[in-house]
C-alpha positions in Angstrom: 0.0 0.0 0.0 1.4 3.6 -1.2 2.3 6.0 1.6 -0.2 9.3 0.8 2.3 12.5 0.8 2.1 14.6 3.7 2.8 17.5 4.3 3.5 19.8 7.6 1.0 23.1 7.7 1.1 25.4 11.1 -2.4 26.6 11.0 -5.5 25.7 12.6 -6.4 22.8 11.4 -10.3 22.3 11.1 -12.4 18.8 9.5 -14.2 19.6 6.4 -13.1 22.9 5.7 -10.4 24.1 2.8 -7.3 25.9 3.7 -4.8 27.2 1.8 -1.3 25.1 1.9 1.7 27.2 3.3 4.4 28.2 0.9 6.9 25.3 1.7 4.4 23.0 1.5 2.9 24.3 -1.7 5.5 24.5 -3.3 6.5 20.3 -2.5 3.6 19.4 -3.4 3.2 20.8 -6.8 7.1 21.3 -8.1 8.9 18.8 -6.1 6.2 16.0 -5.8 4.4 16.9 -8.7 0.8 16.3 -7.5 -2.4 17.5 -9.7 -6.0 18.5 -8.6 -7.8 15.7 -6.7 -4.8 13.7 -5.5 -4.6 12.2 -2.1 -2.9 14.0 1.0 -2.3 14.0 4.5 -1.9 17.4 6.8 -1.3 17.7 9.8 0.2 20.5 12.3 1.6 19.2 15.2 -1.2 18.5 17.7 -1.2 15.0 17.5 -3.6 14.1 15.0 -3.9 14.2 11.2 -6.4 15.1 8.3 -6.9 13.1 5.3 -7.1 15.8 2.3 -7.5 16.5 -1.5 -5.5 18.5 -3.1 -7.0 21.9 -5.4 -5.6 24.4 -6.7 -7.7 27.8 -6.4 -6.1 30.9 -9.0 -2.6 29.5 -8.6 -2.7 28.6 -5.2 -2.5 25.2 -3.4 -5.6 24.3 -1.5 -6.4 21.4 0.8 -9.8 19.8 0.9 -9.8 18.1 4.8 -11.7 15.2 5.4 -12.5 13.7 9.1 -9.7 14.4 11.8 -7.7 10.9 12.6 -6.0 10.2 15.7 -3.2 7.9 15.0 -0.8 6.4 17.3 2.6 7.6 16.1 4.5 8.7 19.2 6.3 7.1 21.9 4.3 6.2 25.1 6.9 8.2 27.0 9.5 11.5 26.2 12.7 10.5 25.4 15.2 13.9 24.9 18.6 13.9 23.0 21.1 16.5 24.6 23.7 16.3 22.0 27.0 18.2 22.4 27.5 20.1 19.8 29.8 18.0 17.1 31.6 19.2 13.9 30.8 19.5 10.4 26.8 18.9 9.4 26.5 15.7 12.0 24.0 17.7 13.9 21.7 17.4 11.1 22.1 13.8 10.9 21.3 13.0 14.6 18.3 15.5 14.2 16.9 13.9 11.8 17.4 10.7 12.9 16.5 11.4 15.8 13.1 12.4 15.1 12.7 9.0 13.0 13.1 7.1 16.1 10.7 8.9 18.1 12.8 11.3 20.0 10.6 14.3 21.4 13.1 16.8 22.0 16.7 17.8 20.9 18.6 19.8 23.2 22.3 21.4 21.6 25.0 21.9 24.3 28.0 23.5 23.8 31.0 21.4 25.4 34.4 21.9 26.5 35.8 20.1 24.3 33.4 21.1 20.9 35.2 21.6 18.0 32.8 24.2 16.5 31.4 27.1 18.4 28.6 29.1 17.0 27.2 32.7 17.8 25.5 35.5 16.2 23.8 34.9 13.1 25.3 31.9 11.8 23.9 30.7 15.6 20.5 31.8 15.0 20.6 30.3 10.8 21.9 27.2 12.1 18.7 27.0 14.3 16.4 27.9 11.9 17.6 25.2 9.7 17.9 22.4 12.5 14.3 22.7 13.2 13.9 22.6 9.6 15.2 19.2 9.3 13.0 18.3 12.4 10.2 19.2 10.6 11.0 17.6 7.8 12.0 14.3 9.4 8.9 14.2 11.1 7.0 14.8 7.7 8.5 11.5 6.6 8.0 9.4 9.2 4.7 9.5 9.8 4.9 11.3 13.0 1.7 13.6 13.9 4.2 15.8 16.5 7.4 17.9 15.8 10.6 17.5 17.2 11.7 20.3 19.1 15.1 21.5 18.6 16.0 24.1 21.9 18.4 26.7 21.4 21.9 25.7 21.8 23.6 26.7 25.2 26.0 25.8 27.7 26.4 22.6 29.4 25.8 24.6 32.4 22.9 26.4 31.1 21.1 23.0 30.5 21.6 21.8 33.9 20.0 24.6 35.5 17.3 24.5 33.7 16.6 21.2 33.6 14.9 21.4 37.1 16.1 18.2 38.2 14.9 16.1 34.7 15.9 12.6 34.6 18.9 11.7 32.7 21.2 9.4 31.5 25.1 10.4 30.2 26.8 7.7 28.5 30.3 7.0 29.8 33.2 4.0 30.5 32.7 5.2 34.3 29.5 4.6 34.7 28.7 1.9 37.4 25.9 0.2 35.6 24.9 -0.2 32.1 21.8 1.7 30.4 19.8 -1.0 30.4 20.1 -1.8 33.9 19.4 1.8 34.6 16.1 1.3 32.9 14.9 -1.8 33.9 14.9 -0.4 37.4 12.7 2.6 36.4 8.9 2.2 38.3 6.9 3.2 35.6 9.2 0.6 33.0 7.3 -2.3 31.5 10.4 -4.0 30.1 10.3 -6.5 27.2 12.3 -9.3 28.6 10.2 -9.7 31.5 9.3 -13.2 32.3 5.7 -12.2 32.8 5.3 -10.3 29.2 3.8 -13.7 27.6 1.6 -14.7 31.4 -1.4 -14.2 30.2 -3.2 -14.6 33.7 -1.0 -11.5 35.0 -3.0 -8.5 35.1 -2.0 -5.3 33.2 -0.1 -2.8 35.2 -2.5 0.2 35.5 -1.3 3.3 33.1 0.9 6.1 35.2 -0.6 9.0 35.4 2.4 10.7 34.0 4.3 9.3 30.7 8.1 8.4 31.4 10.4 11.1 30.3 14.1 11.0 30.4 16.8 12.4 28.5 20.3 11.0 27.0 23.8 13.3 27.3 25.8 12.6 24.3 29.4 14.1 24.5 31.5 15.5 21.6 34.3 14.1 19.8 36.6 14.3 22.5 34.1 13.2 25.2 32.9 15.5 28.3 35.8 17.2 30.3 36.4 16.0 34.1 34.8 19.4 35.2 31.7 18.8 33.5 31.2 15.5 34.9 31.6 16.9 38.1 28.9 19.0 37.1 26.4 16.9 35.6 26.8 14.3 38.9 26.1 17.4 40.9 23.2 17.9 39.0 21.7 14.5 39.7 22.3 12.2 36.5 23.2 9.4 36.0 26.8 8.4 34.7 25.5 4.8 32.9 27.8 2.6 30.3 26.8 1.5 26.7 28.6 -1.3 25.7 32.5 -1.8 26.0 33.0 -0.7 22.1 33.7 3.4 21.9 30.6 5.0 19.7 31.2 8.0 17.8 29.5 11.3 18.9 27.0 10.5 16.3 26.4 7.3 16.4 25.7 6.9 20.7 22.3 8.8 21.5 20.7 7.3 17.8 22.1 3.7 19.3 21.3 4.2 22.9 17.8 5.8 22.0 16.4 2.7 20.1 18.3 0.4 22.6 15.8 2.3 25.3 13.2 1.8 23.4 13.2 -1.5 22.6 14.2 -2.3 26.4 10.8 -0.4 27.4 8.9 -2.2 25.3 8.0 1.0 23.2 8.2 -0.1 19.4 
């Protein structure tokens, strides 16, 4: 079965009604995609839900016929963050995007000790136009009804005041227990290799009345500094292990996030 092109439009979205597509996503659908009057779409604008559509065009301009509002699961039970230090070249826009494939809700940029690249000013503020860009986009394609939000870039110490005490996990050879282990020990965590999981007599554990939310550190290239690992145990996080194989800076948080959620039971 064909996947019907969808699109990401930041307006009030309303069943049975037409609205006019937004520039970006007029101008995919007709130049890039090539679609004509009548064909199938999907909208949606980051709510949650989605609206079948047909596409019109009205004196030039792209026009969405909605259909019947859909609720479709494509989130995460839970919130799963990404704070990524910042890392060289364009490999933040590979995590990003990634990162929104695998369900991640938010993407918080640190700046490190030991980052290679240091933005400011308006290459800063470009640079965070265009990773929420790719968030968007990524998003788009994967069938997600909810954007990834990518926060503006700050310090390591920044984050960790405002982070108001947020659960977290940084991935380092110090840690005293693995990820996993970390995990399973979580109250609200139903994990999949539970010896109950195929039981069919157990009872379902009741649904928390909050979602599980935690957040993954990711160092740069050259790993965090001893100062800031002072810091983020101060803070109250975590330092767990990943394996005994070193992962580049772009590679951990994409491995350790779908190793989290496959260990929750999540998929």
């Amino acid at each position: 079965m064909q996947t019907l092109p969808r699109f990401y439009c930041p307006i009030p979205l309303q069943a049975h009604t037409r609205v006019a597509l937004p520039d970006a996503a007029a101008h995919h659908a007709s130049r890039a995609l090539r679609l004509r009057e009548g064909d199938a779409i999907v909208l949606f604008n980051g709510d949650g839900t989605q609206f079948p559509a047909q596409l019109r065009f009205e004196q030039g301009r792209a026009m969405a016929d909605l259909g019947q509002q859909q609720h479709t699961r494509t989130e995460l039970p839970g919130r799963i963050g990404l704070v990524q230090a910042l890392p060289s070249g364009d490999k933040m826009d590979w995590i990003i995007e990634k990162a929104a494939e695998l369900g991640v809700s938010d993407v918080f940029p640190v700046s490190a000790e030991r980052s290679i690249v240091q933005l400011s000013g308006n290459r800063l503020e470009k640079r965070q136009l265009h990773w929420q860009r790719i968030a968007e986009s990524a998003s788009e394609q994967s069938g997600r009804n909810c954007i990834v939000q990518v926060h503006p870039l700050q310090s390591l110490s920044a984050y960790l005041q405002q982070a108001n005490g947020a659960l977290g996990y940084l991935c380092h050879p110090q840690g005293e227990r693995s990820l996993l282990q970390a995990l399973a020990t979580l109250p609200q965590a139903t994990c999949t290799t539970s010896s109950n999981a195929l039981d069919s007599s157990v009872s379902l554990v009741e649904t928390p009345p909050e979602p599980l939310a935690f957040r993954l550190l990711i160092g740069p290239e050259g790993g965090w500094s001893q100062q800031e690992l002072r810091k983020v145990q101060a803070a109250g996080i975590e330092t767990v292990t990943f394996g005994a194989r070193i992962l580049r800076t772009e590679t951990a948080g994409l491995a350790m996030t779908a190793a989290a959620i496959a260990t929750l039971g999540w998929l």
